[in-house]
C-alpha positions in Angstrom: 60.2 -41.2 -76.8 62.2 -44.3 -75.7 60.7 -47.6 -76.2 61.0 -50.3 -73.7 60.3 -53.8 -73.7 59.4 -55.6 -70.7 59.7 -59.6 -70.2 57.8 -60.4 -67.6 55.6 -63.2 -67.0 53.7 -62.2 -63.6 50.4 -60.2 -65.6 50.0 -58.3 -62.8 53.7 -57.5 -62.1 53.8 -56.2 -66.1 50.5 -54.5 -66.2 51.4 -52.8 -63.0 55.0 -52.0 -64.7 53.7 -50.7 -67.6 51.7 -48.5 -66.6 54.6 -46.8 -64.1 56.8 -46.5 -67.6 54.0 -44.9 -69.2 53.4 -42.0 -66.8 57.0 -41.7 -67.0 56.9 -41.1 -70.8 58.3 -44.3 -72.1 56.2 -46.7 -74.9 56.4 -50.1 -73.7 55.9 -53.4 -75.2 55.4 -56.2 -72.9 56.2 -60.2 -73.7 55.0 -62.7 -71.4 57.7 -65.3 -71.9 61.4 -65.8 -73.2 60.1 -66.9 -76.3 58.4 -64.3 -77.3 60.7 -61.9 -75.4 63.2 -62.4 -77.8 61.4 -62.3 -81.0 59.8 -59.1 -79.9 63.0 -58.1 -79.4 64.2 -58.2 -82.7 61.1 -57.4 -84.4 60.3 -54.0 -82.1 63.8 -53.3 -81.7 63.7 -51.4 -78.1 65.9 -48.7 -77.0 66.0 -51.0 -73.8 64.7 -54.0 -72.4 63.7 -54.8 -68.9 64.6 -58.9 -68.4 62.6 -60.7 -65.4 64.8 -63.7 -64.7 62.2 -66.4 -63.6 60.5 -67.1 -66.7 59.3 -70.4 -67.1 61.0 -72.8 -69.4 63.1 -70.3 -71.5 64.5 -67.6 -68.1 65.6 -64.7 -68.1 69.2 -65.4 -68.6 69.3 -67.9 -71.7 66.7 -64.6 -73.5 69.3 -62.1 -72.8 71.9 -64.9 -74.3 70.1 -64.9 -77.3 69.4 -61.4 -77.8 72.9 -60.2 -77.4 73.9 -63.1 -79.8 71.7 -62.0 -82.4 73.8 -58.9 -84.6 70.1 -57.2 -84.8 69.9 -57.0 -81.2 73.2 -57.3 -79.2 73.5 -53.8 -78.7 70.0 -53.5 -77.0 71.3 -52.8 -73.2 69.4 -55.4 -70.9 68.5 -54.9 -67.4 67.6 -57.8 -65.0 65.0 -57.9 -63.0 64.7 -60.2 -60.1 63.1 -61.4 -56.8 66.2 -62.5 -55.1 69.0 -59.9 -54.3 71.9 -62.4 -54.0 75.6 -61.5 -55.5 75.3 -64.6 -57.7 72.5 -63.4 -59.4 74.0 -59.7 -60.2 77.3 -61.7 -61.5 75.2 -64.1 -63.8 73.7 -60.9 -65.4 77.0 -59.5 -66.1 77.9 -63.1 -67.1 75.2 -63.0 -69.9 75.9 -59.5 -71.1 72.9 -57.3 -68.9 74.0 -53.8 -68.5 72.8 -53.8 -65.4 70.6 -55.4 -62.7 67.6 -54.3 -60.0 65.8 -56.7 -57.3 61.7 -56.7 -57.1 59.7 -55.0 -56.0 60.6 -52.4 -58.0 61.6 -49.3 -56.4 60.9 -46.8 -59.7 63.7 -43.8 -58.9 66.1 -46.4 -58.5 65.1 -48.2 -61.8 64.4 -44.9 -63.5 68.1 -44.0 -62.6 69.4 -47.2 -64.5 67.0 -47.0 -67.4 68.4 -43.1 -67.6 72.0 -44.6 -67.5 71.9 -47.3 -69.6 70.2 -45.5 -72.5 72.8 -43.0 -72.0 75.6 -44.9 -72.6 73.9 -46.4 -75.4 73.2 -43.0 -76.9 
């Protein structure tokens, strides 16, 4: 079973989330904040990690930063998650190190499809 870790700050967006990951056969962990999103990251060490880029004080991108920086975690692949579908966005997630990137509201097949990829190339 593949764990995932989802950063998300909106507790209805990650309960919501979670429980679409579950039925799907994935364990998830769930961090409110950047913060905590990247300590959990090197302390559960996910298979993947699901990155919502509107955080708060600490965003999305500067908690992918410092989970690919770290040796523990820099090969976790990252996918950003955001509300706005702009090209700027989708080339600061590359810029940062995501593997890949999906706009909210989630549509799951789609994100299923990158989840599949992404831990398939880190396989």
């Amino acid at each position: 079973m593949h764990k995932i870790l989802l950063v998300e700050d909106n507790e209805m967006n990650r309960d919501m989330l979670t429980r679409r990951l579950q039925r799907q056969g994935f364990a998830v962990c769930c961090a409110p904040d950047g913060p905590s999103g990247v300590a959990m990251a090197a302390q559960e060490t996910p298979d993947l990690i699901l990155m919502d880029v509107a955080l708060g004080e600490m965003d999305g991108w500067e908690a992918t930063q410092l989970i690919k920086s770290a040796p523990r975690t820099a090969a976790i692949p990252i996918i950003a998650l955001t509300a706005h579908a702009l090209s700027s966005d989708r080339a600061k997630s590359v810029e940062v190190g995501c593997a890949d990137f999906d706009t909210k509201p989630i549509d799951l097949p789609r994100l299923l499809g990158k989840i599949g990829a992404c831990l398939q190339k880190a396989a």
